[in-house]
C-alpha positions as CSV (number, residue, x, y, z in Angstrom):
1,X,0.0,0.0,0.0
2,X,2.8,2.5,0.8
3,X,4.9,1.1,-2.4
4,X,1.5,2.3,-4.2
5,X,1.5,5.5,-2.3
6,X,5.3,6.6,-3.1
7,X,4.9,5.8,-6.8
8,X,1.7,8.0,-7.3
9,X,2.4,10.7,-5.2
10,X,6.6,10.8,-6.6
11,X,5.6,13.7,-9.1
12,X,4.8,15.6,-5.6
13,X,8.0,14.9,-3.9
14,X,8.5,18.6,-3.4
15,X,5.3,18.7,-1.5
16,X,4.2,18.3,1.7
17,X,1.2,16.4,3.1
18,X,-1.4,17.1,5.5
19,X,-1.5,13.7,8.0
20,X,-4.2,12.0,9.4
21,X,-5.7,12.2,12.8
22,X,-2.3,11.3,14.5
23,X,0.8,12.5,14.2
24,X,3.0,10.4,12.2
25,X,6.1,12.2,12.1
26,X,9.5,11.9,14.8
27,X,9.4,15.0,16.3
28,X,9.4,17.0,19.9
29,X,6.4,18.4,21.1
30,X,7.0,21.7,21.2
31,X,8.0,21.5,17.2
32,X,5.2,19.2,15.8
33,X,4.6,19.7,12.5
34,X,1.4,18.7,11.2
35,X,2.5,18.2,7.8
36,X,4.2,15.1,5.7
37,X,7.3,14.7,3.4
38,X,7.6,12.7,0.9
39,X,10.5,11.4,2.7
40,X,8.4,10.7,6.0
41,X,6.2,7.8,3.7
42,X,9.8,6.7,2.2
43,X,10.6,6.4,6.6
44,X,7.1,5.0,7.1
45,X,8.3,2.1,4.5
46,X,11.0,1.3,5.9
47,X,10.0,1.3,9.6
48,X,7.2,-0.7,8.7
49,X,9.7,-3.3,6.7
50,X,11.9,-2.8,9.6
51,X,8.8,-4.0,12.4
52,X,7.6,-7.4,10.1
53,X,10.7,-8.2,9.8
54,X,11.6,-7.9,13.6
55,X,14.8,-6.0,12.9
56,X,14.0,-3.3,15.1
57,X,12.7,-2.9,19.0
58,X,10.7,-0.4,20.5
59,X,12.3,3.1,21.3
60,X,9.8,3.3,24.5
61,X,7.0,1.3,25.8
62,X,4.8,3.7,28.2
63,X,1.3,2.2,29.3
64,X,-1.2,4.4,27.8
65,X,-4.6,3.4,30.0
66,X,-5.5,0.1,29.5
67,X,-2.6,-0.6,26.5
68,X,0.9,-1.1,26.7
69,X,2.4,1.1,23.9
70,X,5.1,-0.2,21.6
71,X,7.0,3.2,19.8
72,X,9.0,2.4,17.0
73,X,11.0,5.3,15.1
74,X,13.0,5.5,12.0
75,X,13.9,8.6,10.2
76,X,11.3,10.9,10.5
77,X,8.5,8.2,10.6
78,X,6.7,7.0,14.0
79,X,4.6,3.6,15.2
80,X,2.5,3.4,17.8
81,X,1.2,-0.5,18.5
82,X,-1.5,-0.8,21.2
83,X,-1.0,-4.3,23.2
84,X,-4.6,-4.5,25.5
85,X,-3.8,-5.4,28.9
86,X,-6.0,-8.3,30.6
């Protein structure tokens, strides 16, 4: 799906992106940046590569109410997993 993504929007690589409802992007608080480079979804690839493939472990894992978090960061790309906690 991102492979598809990259190839459509590469004419745009100039551009930036608005996000969705969360912010995808490595970066502080107090600098978020709502939107997307095309090298953030070239990140997002390879983070999410990175994850199936188990070659990378989580940068933190807060509990976040009833989920244990797993953060994953690459570049300027970010992954939250949610584990439910029984």
């Amino acid at each position: 799906m991102i492979e598809g993504l990259l190839e459509k929007l590469r004419p745009y690589a100039d551009y930036r992106f608005v996000g969705g409802h969360r912010p995808y992007q490595r970066v502080e608080e107090e600098q978020h940046d709502p939107l997307i480079s095309y090298e953030t979804l070239i990140d997002m690839r390879e983070l999410c590569r990175a994850r199936l493939e188990q070659r990378i472990t989580p940068a933190e894992q807060p509990r976040y109410g009833p989920f244990n978090l797993e953060i994953y960061r690459l570049g300027k790309a970010g992954l939250w997993l949610k584990k439910k906690v029984n």
